[in-house]
C-alpha positions in Angstrom: -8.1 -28.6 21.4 -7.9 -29.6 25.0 -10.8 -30.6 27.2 -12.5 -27.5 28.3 -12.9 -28.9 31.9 -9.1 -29.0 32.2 -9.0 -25.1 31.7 -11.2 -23.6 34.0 -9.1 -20.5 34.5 -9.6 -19.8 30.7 -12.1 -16.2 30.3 -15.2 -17.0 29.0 -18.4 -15.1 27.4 -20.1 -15.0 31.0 -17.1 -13.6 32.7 -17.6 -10.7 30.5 -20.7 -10.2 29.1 -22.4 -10.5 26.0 -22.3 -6.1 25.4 -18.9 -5.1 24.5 -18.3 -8.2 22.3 -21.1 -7.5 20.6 -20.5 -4.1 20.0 -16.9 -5.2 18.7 -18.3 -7.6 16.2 -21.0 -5.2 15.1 -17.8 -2.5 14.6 -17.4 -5.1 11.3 -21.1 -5.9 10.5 -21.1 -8.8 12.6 -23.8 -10.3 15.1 -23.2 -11.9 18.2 -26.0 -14.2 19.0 -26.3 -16.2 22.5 -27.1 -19.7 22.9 -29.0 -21.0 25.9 -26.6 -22.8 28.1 -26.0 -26.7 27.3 -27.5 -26.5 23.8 -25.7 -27.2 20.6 -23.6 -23.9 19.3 -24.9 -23.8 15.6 -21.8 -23.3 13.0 -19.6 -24.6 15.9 -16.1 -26.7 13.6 -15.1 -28.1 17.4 -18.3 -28.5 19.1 -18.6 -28.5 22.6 -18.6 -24.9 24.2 -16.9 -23.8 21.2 -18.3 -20.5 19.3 -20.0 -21.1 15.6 -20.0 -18.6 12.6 -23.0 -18.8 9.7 -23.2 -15.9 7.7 -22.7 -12.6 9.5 -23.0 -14.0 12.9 -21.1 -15.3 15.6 -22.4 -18.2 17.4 -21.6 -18.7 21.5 -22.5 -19.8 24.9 -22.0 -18.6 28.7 -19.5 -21.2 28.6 -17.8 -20.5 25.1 -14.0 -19.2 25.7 -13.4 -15.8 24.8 -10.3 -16.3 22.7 -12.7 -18.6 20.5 -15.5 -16.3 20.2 -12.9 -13.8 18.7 -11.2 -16.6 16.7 -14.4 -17.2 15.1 -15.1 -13.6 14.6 -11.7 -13.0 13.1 -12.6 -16.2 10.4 -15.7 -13.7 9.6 -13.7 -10.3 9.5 -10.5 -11.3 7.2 -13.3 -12.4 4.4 -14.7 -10.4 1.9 -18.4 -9.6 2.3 -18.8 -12.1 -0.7 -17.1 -15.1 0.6 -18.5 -14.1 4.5 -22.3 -14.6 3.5 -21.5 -18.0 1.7 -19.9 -19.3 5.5 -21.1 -22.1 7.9 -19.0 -23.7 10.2 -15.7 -23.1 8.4 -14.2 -20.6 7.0 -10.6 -20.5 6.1 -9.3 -21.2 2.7 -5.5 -20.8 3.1 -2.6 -20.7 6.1 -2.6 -16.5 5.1 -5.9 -15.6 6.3 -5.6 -18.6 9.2 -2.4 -16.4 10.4 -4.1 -13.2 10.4 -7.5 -14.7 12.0 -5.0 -15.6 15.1 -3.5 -12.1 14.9 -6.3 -10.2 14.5 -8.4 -12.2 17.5 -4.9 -10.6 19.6 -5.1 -7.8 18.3 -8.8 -7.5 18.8 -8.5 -8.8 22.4 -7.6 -5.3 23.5 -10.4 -4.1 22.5 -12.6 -5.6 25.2 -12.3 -4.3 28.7 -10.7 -7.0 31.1 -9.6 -9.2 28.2 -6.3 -7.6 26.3 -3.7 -9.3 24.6 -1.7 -11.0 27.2 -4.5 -12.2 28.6 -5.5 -14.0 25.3 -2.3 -15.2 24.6 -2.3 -16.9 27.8 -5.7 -18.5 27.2 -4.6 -19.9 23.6 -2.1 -21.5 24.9 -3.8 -23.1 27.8 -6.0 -24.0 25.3 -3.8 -25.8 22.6 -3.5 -23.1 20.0 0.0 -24.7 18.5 3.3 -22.0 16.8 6.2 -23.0 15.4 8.1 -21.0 18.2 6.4 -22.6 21.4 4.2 -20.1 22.4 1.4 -17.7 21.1 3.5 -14.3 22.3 6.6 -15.7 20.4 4.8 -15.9 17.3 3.1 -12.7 18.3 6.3 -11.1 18.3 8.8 -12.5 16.8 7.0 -14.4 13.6 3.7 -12.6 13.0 5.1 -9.9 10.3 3.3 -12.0 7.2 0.1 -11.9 8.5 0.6 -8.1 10.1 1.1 -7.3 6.9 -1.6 -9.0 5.2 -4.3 -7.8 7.7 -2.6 -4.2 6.8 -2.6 -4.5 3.2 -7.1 -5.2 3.6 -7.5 -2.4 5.7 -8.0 -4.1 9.0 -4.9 -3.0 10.6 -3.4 0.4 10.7 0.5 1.1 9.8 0.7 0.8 13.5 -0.9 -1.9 14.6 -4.4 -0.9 15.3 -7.5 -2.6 14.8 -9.4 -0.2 11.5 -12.8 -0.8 10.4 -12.9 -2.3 7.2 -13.0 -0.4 3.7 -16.5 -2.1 3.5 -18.2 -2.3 6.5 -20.6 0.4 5.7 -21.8 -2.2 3.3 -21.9 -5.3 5.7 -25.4 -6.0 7.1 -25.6 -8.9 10.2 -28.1 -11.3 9.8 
């Protein structure tokens, strides 16, 4: 990852407030919980200002990026309820479910009112998020299909592209 200082144009939590990304998380039975500024993010795997999953719930600060808070949350949403309670820090078991995390976070990103994909994109790859094509959008785009179609195949993508509750989330409680 790169130095956070050498990204300040990256959107973070406190550029957009803590209400509609927690609403979004709780759309999959997940919390959002705030950490006081300068303190430790708990189930952080990068440290620093990066957001941390335990359990049901999403970890993050003012500072925390926005396109890791919803990489994070995307870890959280692409398990099963069984694996998700069993999670600290790290969460991913296979490439699969590491390429739909990243396409789901996109996906997702439109969801929250001044974010949107492009946006995201952007940020990932100011950040250091690395694809085999040179750029977040071109994988987006062009190399994506796989993990479309696994994210479709769980339920947490429509036919069309859309983000779809989970079959379920009914049954997901946050911590």
């Amino acid at each position: 990852m790169t130095d956070a200082h050498s990204e300040p144009g990256v959107l973070r939590l406190a550029d957009i407030g803590e209400a509609q990304p927690a609403a979004l998380l709780a759309r999959y039975g997940l919390a959002l919980r705030r950490v006081a500024d300068a303190a430790p993010i708990p189930g952080s795997y990068w440290g620093d200002e990066e957001a941390g999953i335990i359990g049901h719930t999403v970890y993050a600060r003012g500072d925390t990026p926005v396109h890791s808070l919803l990489h994070e949350a995307c870890h959280l949403i692409v398990l099963p309820s069984e694996r998700r309670t069993a999670v600290h820090t790290d969460a991913t078991d296979s490439i699969e479910e590491e390429d739909a995390t990243c396409y789901l976070q996109i996906v997702l990103a439109d969801e929250l009112p001044g974010v949107g994909r492009v946006r995201l994109m952007a940020d990932m790859d100011a950040w250091g998020y690395s694809f085999r094509l040179g750029s977040t959008r071109a994988w987006f785009e062009q190399d994506a299909e796989n993990a479309r179609y696994w994210l479709v195949e769980r339920g947490l993508l429509t036919y069309e592209g859309k983000p779809s509750a989970p079959p379920d989330v009914t049954m997901r409680a946050a911590d």
